[in-house]
MIKOL-607840 format. One record per residue: residue in one letter; z, y, x of N, C-alpha, C in turn. Coordinates in steps of 0.05 Angstrom, whole numbers, plus 5000, padded with zeros to 4 digits. Each point is the difference from the previous one (the first is absolute). Example, Ala and Ser with C-alpha at 12.3 -4.5 7.8 and 13.67 -1.06 7.14 Angstrom:
2
R res   nw   nv   nu  caw  cav  cau   cw   cv   cu
R   A 5156 4886 5264 5000 5024 4982 5000 5024 5018
R   S 4986 5021 4993 5001 5024 5016 5014 5022 4985
end
This chain:
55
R res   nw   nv   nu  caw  cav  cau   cw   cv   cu
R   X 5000 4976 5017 5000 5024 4983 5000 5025 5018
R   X 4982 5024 4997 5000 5013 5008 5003 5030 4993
R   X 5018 5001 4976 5009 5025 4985 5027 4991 4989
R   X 5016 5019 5003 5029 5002 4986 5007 5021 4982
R   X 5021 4992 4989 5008 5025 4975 5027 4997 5006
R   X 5016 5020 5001 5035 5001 4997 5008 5011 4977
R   X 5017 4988 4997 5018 5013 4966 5031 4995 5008
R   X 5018 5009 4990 5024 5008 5004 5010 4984 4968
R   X 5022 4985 4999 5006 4984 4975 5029 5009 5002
R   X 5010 4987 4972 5035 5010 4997 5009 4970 5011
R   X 5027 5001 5008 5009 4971 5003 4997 4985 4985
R   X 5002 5005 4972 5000 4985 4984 4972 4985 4989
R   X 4978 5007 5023 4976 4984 4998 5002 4984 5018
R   X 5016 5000 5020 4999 4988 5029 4992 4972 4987
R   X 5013 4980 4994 4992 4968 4991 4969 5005 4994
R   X 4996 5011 4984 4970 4998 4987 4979 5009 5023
R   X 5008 5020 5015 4978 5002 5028 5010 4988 5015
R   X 5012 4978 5007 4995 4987 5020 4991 4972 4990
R   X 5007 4996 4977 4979 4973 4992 4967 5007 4998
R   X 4993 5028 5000 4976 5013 4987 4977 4988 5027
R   X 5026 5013 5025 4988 5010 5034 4997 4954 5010
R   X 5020 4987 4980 4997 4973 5017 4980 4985 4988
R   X 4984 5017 4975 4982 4980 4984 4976 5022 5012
R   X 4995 5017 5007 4976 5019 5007 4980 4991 5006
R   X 4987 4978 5004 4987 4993 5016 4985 4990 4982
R   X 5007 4979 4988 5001 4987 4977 4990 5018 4973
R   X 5015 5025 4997 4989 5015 4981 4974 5015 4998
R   X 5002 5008 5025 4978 5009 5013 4966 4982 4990
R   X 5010 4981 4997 4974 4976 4998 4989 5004 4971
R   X 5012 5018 4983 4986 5007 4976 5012 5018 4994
R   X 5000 5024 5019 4992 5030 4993 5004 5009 5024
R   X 4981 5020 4999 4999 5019 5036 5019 5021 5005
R   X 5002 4996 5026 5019 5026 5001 4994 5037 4981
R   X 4973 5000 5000 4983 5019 4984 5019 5002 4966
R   X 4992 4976 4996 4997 5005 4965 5030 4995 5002
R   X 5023 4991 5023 5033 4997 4989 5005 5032 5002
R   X 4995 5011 5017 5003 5032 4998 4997 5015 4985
R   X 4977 4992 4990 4989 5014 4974 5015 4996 4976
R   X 5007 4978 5001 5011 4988 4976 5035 5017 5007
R   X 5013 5007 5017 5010 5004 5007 5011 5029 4991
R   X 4978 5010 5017 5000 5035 4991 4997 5007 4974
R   X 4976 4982 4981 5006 5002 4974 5025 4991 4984
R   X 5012 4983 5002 5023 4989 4983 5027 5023 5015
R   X 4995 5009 5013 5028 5021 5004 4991 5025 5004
R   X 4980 5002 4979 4980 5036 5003 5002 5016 5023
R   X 4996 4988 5024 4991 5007 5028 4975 5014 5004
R   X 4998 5034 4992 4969 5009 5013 4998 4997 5029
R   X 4974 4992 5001 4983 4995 5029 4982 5012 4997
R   X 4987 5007 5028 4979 5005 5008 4987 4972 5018
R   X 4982 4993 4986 4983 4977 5011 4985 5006 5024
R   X 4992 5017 5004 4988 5003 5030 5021 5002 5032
R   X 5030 5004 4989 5021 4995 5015 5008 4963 5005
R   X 4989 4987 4976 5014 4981 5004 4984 4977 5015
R   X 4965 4992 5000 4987 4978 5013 4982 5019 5031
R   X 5012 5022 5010 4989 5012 5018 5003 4972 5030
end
């Protein structure tokens, strides 16, 4: 993989991202890092600018 994203979580997600980070790979295999982002930024009304994000 050659692109990353950081996000900042409350503790109280901690369990759920680290099962998220030990299955990744795996998830990855039916959906791209692209469309999890997207899906991402949409479900927690995150504006982007798209020309910032696949440069």
């Amino acid at each position: 993989m050659d692109r990353y994203a950081g996000f900042f979580v409350s503790n109280s997600k901690k369990k759920v991202v680290t099962i998220y980070i030990a299955n990744q790979k795996e998830h990855h295999k039916t959906q791209t890092y692209k469309e999890e982002v997207l899906q991402f930024f949409k479900e927690y009304n995150i504006d982007y600018d798209e020309s910032y994000l696949w440069s």
